[in-house]
KEVEX-951428 format. One record per residue: x, y, z of N, C-alpha, C in turn; residue in three letters; residue number from 0. Coordinates in Angstrom, 3 decimals. Layout:
// residues N
X	Y	Z	X	Y	Z	X	Y	Z	ala	NUM;
...
// end
This chain:
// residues 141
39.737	5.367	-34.988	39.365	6.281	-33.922	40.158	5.930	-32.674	unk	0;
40.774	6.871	-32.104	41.376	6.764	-30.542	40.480	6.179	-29.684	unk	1;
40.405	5.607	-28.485	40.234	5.600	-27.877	40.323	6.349	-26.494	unk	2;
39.252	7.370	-26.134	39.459	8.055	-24.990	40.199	7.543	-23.607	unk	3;
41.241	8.435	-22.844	41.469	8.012	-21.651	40.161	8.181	-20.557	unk	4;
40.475	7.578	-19.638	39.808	8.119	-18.285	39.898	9.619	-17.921	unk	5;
41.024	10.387	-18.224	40.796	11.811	-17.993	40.070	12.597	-19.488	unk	6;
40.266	11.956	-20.701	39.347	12.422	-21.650	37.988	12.143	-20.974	unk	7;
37.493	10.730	-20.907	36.451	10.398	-20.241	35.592	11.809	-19.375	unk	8;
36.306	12.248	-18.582	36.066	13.067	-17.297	35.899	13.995	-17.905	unk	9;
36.205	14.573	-18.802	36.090	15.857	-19.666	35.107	15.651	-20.325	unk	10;
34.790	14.807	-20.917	33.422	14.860	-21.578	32.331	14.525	-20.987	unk	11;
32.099	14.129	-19.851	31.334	14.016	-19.050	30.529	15.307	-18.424	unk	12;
32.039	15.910	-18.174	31.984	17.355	-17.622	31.373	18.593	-18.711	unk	13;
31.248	18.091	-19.812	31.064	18.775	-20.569	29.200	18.715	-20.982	unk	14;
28.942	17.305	-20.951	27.810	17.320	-21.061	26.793	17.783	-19.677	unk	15;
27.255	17.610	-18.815	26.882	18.330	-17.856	26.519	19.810	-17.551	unk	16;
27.674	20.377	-17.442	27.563	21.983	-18.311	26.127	21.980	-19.037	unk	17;
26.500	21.165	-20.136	25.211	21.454	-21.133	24.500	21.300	-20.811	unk	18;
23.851	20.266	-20.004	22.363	19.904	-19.944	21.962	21.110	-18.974	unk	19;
22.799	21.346	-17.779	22.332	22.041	-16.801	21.693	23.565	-17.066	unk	20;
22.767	23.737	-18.327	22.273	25.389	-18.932	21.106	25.203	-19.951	unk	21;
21.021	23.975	-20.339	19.273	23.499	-21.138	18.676	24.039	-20.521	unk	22;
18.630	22.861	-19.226	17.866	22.714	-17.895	17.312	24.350	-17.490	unk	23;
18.310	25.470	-17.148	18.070	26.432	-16.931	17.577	27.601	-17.638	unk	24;
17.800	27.336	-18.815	17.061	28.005	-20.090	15.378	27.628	-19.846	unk	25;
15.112	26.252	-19.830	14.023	25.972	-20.048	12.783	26.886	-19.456	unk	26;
13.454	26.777	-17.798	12.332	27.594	-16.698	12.598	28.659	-16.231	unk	27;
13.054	29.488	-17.091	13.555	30.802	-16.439	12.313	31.712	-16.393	unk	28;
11.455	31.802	-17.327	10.386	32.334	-17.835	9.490	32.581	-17.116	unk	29;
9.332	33.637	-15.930	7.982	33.905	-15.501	7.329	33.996	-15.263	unk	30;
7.059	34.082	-16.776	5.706	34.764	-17.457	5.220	33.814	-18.389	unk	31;
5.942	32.259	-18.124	5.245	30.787	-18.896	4.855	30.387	-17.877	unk	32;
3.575	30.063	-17.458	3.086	29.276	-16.502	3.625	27.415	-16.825	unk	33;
3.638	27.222	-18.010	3.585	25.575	-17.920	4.883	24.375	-17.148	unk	34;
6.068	25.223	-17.504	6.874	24.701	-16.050	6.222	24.481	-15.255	unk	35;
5.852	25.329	-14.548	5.501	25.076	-12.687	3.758	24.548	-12.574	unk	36;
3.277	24.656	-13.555	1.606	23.901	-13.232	2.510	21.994	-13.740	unk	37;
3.005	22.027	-14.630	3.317	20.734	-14.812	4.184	20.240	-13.497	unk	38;
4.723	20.856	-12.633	5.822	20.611	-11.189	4.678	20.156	-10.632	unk	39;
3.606	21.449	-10.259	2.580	20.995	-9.516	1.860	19.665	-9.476	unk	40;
1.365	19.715	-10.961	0.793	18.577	-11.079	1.679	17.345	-10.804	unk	41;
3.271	17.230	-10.930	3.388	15.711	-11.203	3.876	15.829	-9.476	unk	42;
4.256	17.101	-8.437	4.396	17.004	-6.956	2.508	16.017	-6.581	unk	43;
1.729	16.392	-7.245	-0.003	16.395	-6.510	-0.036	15.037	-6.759	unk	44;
0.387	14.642	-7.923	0.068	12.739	-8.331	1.218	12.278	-7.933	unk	45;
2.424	12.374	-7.182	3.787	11.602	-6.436	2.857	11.718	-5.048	unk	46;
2.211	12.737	-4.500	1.627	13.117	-3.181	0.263	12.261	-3.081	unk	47;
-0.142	11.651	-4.237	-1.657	10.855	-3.978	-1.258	9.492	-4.467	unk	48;
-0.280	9.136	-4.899	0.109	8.175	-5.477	0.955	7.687	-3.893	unk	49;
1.497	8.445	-3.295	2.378	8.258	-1.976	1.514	7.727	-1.012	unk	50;
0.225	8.274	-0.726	-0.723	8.414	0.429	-1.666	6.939	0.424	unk	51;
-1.313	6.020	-1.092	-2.500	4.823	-0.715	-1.953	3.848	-0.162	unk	52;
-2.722	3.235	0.837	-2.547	2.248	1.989	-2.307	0.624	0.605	unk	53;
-1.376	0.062	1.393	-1.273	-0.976	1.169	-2.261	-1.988	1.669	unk	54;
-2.403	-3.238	0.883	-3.679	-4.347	1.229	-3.279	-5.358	2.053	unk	55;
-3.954	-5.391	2.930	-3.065	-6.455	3.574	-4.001	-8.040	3.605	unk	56;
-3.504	-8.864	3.769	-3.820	-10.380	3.678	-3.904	-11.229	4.798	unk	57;
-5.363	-12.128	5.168	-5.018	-12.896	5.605	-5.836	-14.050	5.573	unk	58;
-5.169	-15.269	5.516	-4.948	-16.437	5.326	-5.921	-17.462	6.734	unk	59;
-7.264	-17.927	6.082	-7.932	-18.957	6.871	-7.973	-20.348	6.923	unk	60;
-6.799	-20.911	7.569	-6.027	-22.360	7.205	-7.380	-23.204	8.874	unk	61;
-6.789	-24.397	8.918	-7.471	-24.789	9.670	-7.198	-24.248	11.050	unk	62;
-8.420	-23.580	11.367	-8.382	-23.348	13.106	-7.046	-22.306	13.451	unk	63;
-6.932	-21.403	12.431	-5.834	-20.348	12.953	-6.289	-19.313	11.597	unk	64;
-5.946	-17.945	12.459	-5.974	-16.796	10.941	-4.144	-16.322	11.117	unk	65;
-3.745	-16.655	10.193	-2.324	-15.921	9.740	-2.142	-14.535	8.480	unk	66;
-1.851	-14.078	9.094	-1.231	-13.681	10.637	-2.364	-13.301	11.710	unk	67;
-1.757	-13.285	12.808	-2.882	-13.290	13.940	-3.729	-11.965	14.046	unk	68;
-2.389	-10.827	13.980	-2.621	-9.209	14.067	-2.149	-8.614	12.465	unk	69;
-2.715	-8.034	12.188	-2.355	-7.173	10.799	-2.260	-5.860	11.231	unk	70;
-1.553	-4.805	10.798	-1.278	-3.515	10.950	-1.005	-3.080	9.850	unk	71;
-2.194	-2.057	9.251	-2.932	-1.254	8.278	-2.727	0.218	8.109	unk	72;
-2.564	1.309	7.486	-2.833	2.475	7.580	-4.655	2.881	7.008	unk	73;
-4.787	3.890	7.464	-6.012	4.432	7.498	-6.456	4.277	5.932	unk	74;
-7.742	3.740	5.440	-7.929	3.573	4.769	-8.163	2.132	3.891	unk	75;
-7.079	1.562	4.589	-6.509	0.507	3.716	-7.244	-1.008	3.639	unk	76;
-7.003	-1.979	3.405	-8.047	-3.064	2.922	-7.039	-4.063	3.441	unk	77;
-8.137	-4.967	4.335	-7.734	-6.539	4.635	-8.391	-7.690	3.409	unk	78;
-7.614	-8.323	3.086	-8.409	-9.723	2.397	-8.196	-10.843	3.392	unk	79;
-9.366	-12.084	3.106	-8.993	-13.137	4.127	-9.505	-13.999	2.938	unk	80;
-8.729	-14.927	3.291	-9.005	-16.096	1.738	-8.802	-17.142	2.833	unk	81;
-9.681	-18.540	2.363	-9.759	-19.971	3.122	-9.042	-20.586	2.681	unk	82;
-8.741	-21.101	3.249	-7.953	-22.859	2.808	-8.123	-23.633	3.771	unk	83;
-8.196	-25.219	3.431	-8.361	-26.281	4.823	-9.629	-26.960	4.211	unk	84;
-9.798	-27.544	5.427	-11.121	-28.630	5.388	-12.397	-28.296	6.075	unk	85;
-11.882	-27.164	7.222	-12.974	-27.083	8.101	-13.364	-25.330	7.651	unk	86;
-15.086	-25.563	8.405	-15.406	-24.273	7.822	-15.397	-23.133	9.258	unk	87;
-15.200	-21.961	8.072	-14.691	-20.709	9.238	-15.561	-19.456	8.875	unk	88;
-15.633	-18.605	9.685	-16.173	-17.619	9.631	-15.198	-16.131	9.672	unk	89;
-16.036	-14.936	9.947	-14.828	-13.739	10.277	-16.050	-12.731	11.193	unk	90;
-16.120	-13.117	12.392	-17.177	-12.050	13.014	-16.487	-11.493	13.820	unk	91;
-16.331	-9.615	13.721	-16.199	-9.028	14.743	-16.770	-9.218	16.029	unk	92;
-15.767	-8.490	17.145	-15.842	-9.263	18.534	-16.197	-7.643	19.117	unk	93;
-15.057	-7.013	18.669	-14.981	-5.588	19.378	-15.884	-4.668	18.610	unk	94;
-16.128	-3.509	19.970	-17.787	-2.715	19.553	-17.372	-2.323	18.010	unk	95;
-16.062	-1.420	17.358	-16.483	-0.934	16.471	-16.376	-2.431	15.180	unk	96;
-16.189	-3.887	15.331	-15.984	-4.288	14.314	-17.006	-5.586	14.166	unk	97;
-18.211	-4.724	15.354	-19.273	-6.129	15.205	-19.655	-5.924	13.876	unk	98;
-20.318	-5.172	13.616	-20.979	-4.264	12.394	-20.189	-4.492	11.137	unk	99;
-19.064	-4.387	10.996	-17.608	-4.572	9.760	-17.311	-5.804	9.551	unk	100;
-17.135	-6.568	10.113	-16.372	-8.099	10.112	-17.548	-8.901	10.490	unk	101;
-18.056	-9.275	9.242	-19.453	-10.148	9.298	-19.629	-11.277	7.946	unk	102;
-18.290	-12.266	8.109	-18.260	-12.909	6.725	-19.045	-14.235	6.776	unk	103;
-19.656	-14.946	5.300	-20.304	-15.872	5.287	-19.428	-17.025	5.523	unk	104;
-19.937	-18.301	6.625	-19.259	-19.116	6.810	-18.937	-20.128	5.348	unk	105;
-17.410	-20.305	5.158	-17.493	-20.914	3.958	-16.335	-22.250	4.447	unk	106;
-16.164	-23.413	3.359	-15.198	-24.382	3.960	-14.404	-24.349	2.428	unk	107;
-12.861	-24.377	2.495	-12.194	-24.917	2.063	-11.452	-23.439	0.749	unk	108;
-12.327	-22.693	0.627	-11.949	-21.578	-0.424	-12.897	-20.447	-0.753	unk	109;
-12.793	-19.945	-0.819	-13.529	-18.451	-0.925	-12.492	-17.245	-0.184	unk	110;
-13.048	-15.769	-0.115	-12.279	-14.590	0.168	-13.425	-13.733	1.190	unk	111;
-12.892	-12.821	1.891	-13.858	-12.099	2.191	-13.385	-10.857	2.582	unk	112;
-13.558	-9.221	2.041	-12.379	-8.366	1.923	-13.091	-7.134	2.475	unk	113;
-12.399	-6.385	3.228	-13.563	-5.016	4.199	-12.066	-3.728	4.082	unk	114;
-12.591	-2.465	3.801	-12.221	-1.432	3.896	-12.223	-0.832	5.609	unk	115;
-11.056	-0.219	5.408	-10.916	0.324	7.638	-10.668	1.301	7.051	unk	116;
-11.623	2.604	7.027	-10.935	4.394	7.025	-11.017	4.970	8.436	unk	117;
-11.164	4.680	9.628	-11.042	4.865	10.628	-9.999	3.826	11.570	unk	118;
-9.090	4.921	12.376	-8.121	4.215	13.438	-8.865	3.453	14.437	unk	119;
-7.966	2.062	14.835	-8.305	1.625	15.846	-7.927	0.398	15.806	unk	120;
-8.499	-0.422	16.838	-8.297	-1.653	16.965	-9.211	-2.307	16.636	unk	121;
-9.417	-3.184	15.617	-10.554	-4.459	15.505	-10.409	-6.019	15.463	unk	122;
-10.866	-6.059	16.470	-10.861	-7.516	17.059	-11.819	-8.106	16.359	unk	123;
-11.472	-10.008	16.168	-12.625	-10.843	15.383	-12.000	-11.787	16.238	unk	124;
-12.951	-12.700	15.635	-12.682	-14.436	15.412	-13.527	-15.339	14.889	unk	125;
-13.784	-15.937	14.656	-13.936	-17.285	13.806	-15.054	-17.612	14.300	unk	126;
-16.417	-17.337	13.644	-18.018	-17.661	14.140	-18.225	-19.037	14.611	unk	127;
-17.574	-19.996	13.843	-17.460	-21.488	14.319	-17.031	-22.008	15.290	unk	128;
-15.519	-21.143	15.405	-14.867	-21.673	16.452	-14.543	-20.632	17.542	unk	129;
-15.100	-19.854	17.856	-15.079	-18.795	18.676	-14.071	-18.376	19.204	unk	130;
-13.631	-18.191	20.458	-12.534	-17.740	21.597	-11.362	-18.313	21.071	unk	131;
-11.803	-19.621	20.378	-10.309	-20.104	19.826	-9.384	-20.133	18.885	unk	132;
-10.096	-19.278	17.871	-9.272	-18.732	16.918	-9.712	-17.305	16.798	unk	133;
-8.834	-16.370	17.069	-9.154	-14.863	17.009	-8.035	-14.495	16.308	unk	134;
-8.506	-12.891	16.159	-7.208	-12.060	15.316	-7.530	-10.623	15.682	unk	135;
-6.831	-10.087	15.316	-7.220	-8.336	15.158	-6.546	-7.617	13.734	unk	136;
-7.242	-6.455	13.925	-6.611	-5.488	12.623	-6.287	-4.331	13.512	unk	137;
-4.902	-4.100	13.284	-4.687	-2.270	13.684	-4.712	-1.135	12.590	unk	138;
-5.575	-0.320	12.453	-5.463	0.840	11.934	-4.616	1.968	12.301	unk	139;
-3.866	2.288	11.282	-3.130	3.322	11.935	-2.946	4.825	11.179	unk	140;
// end
């Protein structure tokens, strides 16, 4: 068997192209077939809800600091806070809307404690133990 050049190459390339495209256009020409375009719909509706979920965001209760300090969230979306260290910490909202939301059991050394935000804003905490001196916030956006 020969071996094709680079301009054979290009020709058959070009060729399958052609083809697929007039597949392609055969396929949905029709109408008066609904299943093309409900199947478009459907896989546009699950790329469009599959697009829209908030990422989780994380944070980290080492000794006497939350890392990261500020997290920035979209609407909806979920903080985790996991311990590590020796000393024990808490997660109590500070600000009006996150007294009520951010209310975790003081634990030392490991455990998680994880809250849903479907409303914008700012929520301020800090650390039931150690108060004023270790804080953080969450931005919703």
């Amino acid at each position: 068997m020969k071996t094709p050049t680079w301009r054979g190459l290009q020709f058959m390339l070009a060729g399958i192209v052609v083809t697929s495209t007039a597949g392609l256009a055969a396929c949905g020409g029709d109408d008066d077939d609904p299943t093309p375009s409900a199947t478009v719909r459907t896989s546009t509706a699950q790329a469009s809800a599959s697009a829209t979920v908030p990422k989780p965001a994380g944070v980290t209760i080492a000794d006497n600091s939350f890392s990261p300090g500020t997290v920035t969230i979209a609407k909806g979306g979920t903080v985790s806070w996991t311990w590590s260290g020796r000393n024990p910490h808490s997660v109590q909202g500070t600000s009006s809307n996150a007294k009520d939301k951010l209310k975790s059991p003081q634990l030392t050394g490991s455990g998680a404690f994880e809250t849903n935000f479907n409303d914008a804003g700012t929520y301020e905490y800090q650390c039931g133990v150690h108060g004023a001196a270790m804080t953080g916030k969450i931005v919703v956006q």
